[in-house]
N, C-alpha and C positions, 0 to 999 in steps of 0.2 A: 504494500500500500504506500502512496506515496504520502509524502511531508503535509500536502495541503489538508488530503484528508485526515490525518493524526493532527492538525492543526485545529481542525474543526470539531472534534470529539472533548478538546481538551475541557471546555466550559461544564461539559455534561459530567467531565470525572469527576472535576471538581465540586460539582451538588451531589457528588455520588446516585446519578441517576442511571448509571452503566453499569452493567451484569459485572460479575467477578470475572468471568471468563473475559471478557471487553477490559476491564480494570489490569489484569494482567497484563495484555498483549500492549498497554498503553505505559504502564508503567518500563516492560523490556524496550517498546521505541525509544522511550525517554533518555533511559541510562545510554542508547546506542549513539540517539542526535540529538547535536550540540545544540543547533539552533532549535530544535521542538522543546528542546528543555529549556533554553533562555527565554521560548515564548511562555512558555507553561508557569516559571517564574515569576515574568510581568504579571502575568493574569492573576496568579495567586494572589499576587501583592493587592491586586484591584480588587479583588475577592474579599481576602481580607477588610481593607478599607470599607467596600459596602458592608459588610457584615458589621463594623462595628458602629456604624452610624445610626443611633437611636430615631425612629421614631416619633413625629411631633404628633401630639395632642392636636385637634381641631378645634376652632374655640367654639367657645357656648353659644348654642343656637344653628351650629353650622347645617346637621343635617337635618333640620327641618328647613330652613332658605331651601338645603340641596330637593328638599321631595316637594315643596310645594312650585321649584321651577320645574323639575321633572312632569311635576302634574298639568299643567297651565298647557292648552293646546297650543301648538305651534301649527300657524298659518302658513302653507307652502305655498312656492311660486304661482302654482297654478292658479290656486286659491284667490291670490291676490289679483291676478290676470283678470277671473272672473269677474271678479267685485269690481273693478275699474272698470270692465269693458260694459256691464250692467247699471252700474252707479251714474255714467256719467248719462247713459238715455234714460236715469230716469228723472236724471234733475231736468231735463227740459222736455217742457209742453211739446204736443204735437206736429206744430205746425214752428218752432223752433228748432226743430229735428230737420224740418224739410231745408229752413234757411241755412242750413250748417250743411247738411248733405247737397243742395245747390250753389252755395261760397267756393267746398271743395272742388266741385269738378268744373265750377268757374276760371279760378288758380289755377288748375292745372293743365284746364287749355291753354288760357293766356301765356302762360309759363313755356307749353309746348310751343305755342306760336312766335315768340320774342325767340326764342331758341333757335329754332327754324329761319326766320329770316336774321338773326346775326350769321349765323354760319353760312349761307348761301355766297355762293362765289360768280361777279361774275366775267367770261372770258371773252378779253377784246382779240378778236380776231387777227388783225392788223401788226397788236404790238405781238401777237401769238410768234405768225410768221417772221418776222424782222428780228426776235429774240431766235427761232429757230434756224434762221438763216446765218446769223453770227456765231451759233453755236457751231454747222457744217463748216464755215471758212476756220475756225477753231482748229478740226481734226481736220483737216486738209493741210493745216500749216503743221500739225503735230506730226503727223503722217510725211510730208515731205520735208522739213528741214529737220526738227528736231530730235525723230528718230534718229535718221542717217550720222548725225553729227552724235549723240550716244553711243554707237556701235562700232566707229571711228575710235573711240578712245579707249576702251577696252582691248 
C-alpha cells in the first residue's frame, strides 16, 4: 500500500476507530516510514491539542433563542416570488391594471422604434464607388511596385 493511503488511515488510528488487525499493519508502516511517522507525529500533537481544549458553556437562554428560531417558518424564494407577483395586482383596481399593462407595451414599442431608426445606415452610392475605386488603385500599386521591390531585398 502506498504512503498516501497509510497517510489517510492515520486520523482513524488515532480515535482508535480501526480493527486491531488495521492497528497493527499501521503501527509496522510507521516504524518502517520516516515521513508517515513524522506525519502521524504532527497529527498526534493536533490530536492532543483538540482533546485538551475544554468545552464552553452556552449562556443562559441560548437554547430556547436556538428552538424558537428553528421553529419560526422560513419563507423560501419561491414563496416570496409569489406574494410579489400577486400583491402587486392586487393593490390596483381594474382598470389600473389595464393602464400599466398599456404604458408597458407602449415603452416598449417606442423603445423598439428609437432603436431601429438610430441604427439604420444609410449608403451613398456615389461616395460607395469613388471609396471603392481608390481602394482597387491601392492593390494595383501594392501589387506592382511594392511587392516586386520586397522580394528584391531578401
Amino acid at each position: 500500500m502506498s504512503c498516501k493511503k497509510w497517510k489517510k488511515k492515520l486520523s482513524s488510528y488515532l480515535d482508535n476507530e480501526v480493527s486491531s488487525r488495521e492497528r497493527s499493519k499501521i503501527e509496522k508502516h510507521l516504524k518502517s516510514c520516516r515521513a508517515c511517522f513524522n506525519q502521524f507525529k504532527q497529527l498526534e500533537r493536533v490530536h492532543r491539542l483538540v482533546q485538551s481544549i475544554q468545552p464552553e458553556k452556552p449562556r443562559p437562554g441560548f437554547y430556547e433563542r436556538l428552538s424558537e428560531r428553528l421553529c419560526q417558518k422560513k419563507t423560501t424564494l419561491r414563496e416570496k416570488l409569489v406574494a410579489w407577483r400577486y400583491g402587486w395586482q392586487l393593490s390596483f383596481p381594474g382598470v389600473g391594471k389595464i393602464a400599466i399593462a398599456v404604458s408597458a407595451v407602449l415603452l416598449v414599442s417606442v423603445s423598439f422604434y428609437i432603436w431601429r431608426s438610430a441604427t439604420s445606415y444609410e449608403v451613398n452610392i456615389k461616395v460607395f464607388e469613388e471609396e471603392y475605386f481608390r481602394s482597387q488603385q491601392m492593390n494595383s500599386f501594392v501589387g506592382e511596385l511594392a511587392l516586386p521591390v520586397f522580394f528584391e531585398i531578401e
